[in-house]
N, C-alpha and C positions, 0 to 999 in steps of 0.2 A: 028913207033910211031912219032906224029907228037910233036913239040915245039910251044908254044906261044908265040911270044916276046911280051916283056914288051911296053905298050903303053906311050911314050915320052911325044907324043902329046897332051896328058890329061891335064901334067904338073903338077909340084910338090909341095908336102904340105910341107910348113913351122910350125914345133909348138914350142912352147915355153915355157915350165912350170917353171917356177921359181917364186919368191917371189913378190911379186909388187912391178914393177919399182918404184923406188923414186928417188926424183932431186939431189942424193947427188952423185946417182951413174948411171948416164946418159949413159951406154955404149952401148945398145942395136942397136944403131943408126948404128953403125959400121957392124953388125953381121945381121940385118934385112934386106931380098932382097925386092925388089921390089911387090909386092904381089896383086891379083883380090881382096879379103876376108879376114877380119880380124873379129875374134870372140871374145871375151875381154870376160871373166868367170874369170877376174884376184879379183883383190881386189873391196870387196864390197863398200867401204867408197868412198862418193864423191872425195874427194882427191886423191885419187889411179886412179880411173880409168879416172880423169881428167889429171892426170901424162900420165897414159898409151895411150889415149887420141893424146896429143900433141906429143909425142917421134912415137908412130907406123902410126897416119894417113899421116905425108909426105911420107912414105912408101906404101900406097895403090894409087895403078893407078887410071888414072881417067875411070871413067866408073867403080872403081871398089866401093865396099860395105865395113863399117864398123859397125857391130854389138857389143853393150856392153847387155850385160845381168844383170840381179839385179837392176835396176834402180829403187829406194823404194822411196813413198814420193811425193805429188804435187809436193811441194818447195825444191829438191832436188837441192844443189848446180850445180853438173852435169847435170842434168836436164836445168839447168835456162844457164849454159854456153851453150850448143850443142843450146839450141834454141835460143839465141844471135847467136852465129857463122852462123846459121840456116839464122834467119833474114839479117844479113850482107852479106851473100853469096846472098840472093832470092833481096833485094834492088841490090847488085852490079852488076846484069844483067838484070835488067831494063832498 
């Protein structure tokens, strides 16, 4: 009978279900590695996931993807910050 070892090399998934982050309780920073993919399915409110946002993207490599889901709304506050941040990055290597 043959065995399969577990494949290392794939590399591992971090998840996180808890309540959305807010700024009163900033701890996540400590407990989040370093990470390819982030999928945010957290709190629907601009505010949340503009929290969620700032604390987990220093945590995604470069090359790597940040996905939020739920983005409601032309004028969505979250909306209007990522494409600020957008603009500022796409001017800053010109």
């Amino acid at each position: 009978m043959s065995r399969v070892a577990p494949l290392k090399t794939r590399g591992q998934r971090f998840s996180s279900v808890t309540k959305p982050i807010d700024r009163s309780g900033r701890t996540s920073r400590k407990t989040v590695p370093l990470v390819d993919i982030v999928i945010d399915d957290g709190g629907h409110l601009p505010e949340q996931q503009l929290v969620t946002l700032e604390e987990l993207l220093p945590h995604v490599r470069p090359g790597g993807v940040y996905f939020c889901e739920d983005i409601h709304y032309n004028f969505n506050d979250f909306a209007a910050y990522v494409q600020g941040l957008s603009d500022n990055l796409n001017e800053f290597h010109r």
